[in-house]
C-alpha positions in Angstrom: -28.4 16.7 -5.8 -27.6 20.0 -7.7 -24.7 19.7 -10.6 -21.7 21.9 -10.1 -21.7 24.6 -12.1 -19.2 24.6 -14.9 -17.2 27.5 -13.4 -15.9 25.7 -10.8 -15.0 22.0 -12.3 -11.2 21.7 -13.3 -9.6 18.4 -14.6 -6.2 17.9 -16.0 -4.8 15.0 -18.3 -2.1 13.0 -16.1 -0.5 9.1 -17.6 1.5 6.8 -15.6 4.2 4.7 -17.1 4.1 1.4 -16.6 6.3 -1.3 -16.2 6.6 -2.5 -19.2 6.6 0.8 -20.5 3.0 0.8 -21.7 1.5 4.4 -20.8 -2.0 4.0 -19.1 -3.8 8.1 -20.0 -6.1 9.2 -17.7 -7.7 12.7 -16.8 -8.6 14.0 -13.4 -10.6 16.3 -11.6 -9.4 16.6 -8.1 -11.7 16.9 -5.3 -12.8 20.5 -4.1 -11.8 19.5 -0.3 -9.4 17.8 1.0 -9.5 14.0 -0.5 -10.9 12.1 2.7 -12.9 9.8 0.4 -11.8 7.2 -2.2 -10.9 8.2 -5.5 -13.8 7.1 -8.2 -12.4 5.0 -11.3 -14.8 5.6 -14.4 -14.0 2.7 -16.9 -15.4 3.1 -20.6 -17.1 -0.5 -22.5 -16.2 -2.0 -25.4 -14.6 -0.2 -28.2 -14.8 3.2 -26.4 -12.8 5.6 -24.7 -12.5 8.1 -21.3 -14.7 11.1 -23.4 -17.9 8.6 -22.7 -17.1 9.7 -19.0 -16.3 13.4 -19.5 -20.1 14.9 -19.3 -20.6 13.2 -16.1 -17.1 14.2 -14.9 -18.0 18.1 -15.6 -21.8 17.6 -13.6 -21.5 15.2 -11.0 -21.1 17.0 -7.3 -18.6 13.9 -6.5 -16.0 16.0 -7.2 -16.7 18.5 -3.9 -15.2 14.9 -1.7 -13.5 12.6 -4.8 -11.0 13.2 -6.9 -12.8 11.9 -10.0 -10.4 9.9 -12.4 -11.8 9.1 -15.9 -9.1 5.9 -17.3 -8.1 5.3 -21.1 -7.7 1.7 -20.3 -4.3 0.1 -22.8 -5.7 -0.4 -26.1 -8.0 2.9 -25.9 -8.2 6.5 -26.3 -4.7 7.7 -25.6 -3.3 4.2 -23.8 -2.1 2.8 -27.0 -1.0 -0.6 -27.2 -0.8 -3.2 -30.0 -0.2 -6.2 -27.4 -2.3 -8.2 -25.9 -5.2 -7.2 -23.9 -7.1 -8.9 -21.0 -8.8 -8.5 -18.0 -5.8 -9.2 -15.8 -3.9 -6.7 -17.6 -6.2 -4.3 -17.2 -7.5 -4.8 -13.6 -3.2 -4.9 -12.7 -2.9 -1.7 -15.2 -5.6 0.0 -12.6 -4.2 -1.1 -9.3 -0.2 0.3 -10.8 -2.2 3.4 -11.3 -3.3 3.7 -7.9 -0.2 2.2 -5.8 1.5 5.4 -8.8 -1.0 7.9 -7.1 -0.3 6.6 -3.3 -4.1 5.8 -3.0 -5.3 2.4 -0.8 -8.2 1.9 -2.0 -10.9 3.1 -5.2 -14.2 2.9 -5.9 -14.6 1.5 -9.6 -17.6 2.8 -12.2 -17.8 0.3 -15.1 -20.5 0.7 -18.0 -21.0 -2.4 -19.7 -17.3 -4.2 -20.4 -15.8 -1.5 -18.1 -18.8 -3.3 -15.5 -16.9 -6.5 -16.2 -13.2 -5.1 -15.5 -14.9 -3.4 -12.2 -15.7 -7.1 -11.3 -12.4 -8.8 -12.1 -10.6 -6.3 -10.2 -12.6 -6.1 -7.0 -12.3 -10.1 -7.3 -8.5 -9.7 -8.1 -7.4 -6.9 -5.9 -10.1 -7.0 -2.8 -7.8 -4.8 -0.8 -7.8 -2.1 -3.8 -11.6 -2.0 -4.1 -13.8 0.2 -1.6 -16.8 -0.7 -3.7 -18.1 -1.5 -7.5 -20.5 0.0 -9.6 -22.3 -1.5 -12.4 -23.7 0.1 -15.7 -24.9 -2.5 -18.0 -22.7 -5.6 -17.1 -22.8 -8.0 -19.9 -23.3 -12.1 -18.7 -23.8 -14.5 -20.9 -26.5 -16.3 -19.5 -28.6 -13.0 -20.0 -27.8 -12.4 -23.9 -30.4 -12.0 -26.3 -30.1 -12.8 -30.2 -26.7 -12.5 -32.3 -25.0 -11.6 -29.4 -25.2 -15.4 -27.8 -23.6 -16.4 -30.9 -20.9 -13.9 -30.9 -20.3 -14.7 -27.2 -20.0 -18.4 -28.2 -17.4 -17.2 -30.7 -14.8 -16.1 -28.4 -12.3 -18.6 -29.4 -12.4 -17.5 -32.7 -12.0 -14.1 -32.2 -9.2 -14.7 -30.1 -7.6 -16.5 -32.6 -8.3 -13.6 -35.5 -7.0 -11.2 -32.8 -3.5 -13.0 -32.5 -3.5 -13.0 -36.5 -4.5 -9.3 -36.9 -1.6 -8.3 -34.4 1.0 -10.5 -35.8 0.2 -8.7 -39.4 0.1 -5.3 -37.5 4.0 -6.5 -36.4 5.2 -6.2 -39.7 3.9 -3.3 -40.7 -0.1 -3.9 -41.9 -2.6 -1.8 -40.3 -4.4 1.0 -41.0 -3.1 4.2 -41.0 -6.2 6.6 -39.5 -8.2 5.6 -37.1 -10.2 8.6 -36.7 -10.6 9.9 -33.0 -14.1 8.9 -31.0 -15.3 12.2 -29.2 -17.9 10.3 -27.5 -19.0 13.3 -25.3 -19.9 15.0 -28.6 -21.7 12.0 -30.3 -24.0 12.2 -27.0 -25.3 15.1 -27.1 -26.1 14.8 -30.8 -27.8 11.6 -30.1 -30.1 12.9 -27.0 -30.9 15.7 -29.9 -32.4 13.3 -32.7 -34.4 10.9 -29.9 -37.9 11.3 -29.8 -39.5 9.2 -31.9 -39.1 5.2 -32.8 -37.3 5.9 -36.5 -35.1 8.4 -34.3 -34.7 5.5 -31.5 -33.5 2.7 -34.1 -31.3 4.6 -35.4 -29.8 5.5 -32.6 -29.5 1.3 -31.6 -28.3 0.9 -35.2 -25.6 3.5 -35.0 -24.5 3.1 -31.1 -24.0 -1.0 -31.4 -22.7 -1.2 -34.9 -19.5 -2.7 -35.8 -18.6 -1.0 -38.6 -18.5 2.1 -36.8 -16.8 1.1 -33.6 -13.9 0.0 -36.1 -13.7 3.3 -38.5 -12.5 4.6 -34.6 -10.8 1.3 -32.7 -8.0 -0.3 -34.0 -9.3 -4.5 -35.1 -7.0 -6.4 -33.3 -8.3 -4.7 -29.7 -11.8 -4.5 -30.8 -11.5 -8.0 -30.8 -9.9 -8.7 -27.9 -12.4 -6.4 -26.2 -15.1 -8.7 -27.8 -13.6 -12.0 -25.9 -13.0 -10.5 -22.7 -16.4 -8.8 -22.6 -17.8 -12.1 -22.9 -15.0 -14.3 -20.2 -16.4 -16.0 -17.2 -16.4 -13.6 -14.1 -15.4 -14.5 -10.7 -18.2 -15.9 -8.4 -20.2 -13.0 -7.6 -20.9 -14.8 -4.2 -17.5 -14.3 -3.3 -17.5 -10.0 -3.3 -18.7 -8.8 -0.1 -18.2 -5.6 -1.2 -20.9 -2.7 -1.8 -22.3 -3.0 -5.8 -24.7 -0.3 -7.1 -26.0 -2.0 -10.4 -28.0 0.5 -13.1 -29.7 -1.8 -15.6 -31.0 -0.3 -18.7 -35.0 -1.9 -19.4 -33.9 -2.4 -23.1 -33.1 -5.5 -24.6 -30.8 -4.3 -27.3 -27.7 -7.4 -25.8 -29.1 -8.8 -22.4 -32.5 -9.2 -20.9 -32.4 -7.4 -17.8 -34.4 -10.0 -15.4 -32.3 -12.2 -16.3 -29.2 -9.8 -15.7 -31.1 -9.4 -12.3 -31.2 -13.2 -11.6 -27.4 -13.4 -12.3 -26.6 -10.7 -10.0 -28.7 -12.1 -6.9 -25.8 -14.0 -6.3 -24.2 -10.5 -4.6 -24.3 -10.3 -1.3 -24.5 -6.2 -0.9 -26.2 -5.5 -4.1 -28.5 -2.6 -4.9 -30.1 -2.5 -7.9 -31.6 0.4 -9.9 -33.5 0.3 -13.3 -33.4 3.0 -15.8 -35.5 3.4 -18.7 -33.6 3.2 -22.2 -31.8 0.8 -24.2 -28.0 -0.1 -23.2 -26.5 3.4 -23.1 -27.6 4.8 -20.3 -25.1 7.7 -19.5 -26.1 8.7 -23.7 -29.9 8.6 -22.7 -30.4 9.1 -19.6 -27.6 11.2 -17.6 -29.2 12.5 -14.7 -30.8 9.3 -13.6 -27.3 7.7 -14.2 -25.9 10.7 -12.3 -28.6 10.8 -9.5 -28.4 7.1 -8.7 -24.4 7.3 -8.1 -24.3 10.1 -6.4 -27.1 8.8 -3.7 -24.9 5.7 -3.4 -21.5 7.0 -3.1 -23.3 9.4 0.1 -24.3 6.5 1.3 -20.9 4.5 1.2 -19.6 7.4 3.6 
């Protein structure tokens, strides 16, 4: 399918306050006809923010039938919030948003933890969710290396979380956090890939830590490390329509076993794409391609 050229794609920044007065940020790009279709939700992963969504907002042709909504979820971007975060709060931060916009039902596009919100909501609100899609989803029977230990640490990040905020209460914190233009840090790092030296670097730089937290606030980086790690809901139980993208890289999970996880789906289909874990970075068009195909077929 052929990209729309840049001429014709508008978007607009839009929030809805919610009821606890916690403002969820959000940018749209309305559909070219008519909205027949269900909106499509793009949710961010750990540590990130809606700009990882904004180059496949501008060139995907879902925009001629969807309006194409790209979600700060609370503790991210533009949704500030120094409380606590969860999965339930998010996946009831997403169905506010649509019950704010008058819309029955979305179709959800998680990469990696936003794969595992995408999941807890259809589970949570099933008469919300037209259908999921699946970048990367994290399970902790797949994990490879460190990150089995850090998974197995979630208590203890939880429990550094609620001391972090608590000192943020009275005034400790960091004053910058410098903004993450993700959009931008993509097309420099499809530049410098190319060779192996170029590729570590790239894994080094796009999983580290230390620079996730020079632009994420501690306390919700992690939080976002426990819930990216939670048990799901059985995946037996969603008899709704999941497109799953697995990257072929091994840089957190191994994908068969990602695959073997995911079985458990009744209307599952699966697509691999060649690259590490960051698959809208490295590989757009495929990423772009594959969703587009599905979301035609959903019609």
């Amino acid at each position: 399918m052929s990209s729309l050229s840049p001429a014709s794609f508008v978007e607009r920044d839009d929030r809805v306050v919610l009821a606890d007065g916690a403002t969820l940020v959000f940018s749209i790009a309305p559909a070219a006809t008519p909205a027949a279709q269900a909106p499509v939700l793009l949710l961010h992963g750990l540590a990130s923010n809606r700009t990882r969504w904004a180059e496949f907002a501008e060139t995907t042709t879902l925009t001629r039938r969807h309006d194409v909504l790209r979600v700060d979820l609370l503790g991210h971007g533009e949704s500030a919030w120094s409380g606590k975060l969860a999965l339930e709060r998010w996946c009831d931060d997403l169905a506010a948003l649509l019950v704010a916009r008058h819309t029955a039902r979305a179709i959800l596009i998680g990469h990696s933890l936003g794969a595992q919100v995408a999941i807890a909501f259809a589970a949570r609100h099933p008469d919300r969710c037209a259908a999921i899609a699946l970048l990367d989803p994290v399970f902790r029977a797949a994990l490879r290396g460190k990150w089995r230990t850090i998974a197995a640490l979630g208590p203890l990040f939880a429990l550094l979380a609620l001391l972090v905020r608590g000192a943020n209460a009275v005034g400790l914190h960091r004053r910058v956090v410098v903004p993450y233009d993700l959009k931008a840090l993509d097309v420099l790092a499809r530049k410098a890939l190319g060779s192996k030296q170029a590729e570590a670097a790239f894994i080094r730089q796009y999983s580290s830590t230390w620079a996730d937290l020079r632009h994420f606030r501690t306390a919700n980086y992690l939080q976002d490390l426990v819930e990216m790690f939670r048990p799901l809901p059985a995946l037996a139980s969603l008899a709704l329509p999941v497109l799953v993208l697995l990257s072929t890289g091994r840089t957190f999970a191994h994908p068969d076993e990602t695959e073997r996880v995911l079985a458990a789906l009744p209307r599952r289909q699966s697509v691999r794409i060649e690259c590490h874990h960051w698959p809208l970075t490295e590989k757009p068009g495929e990423v772009r391609a594959a969703i587009e195909r599905w979301c035609a077929s959903l019609e």
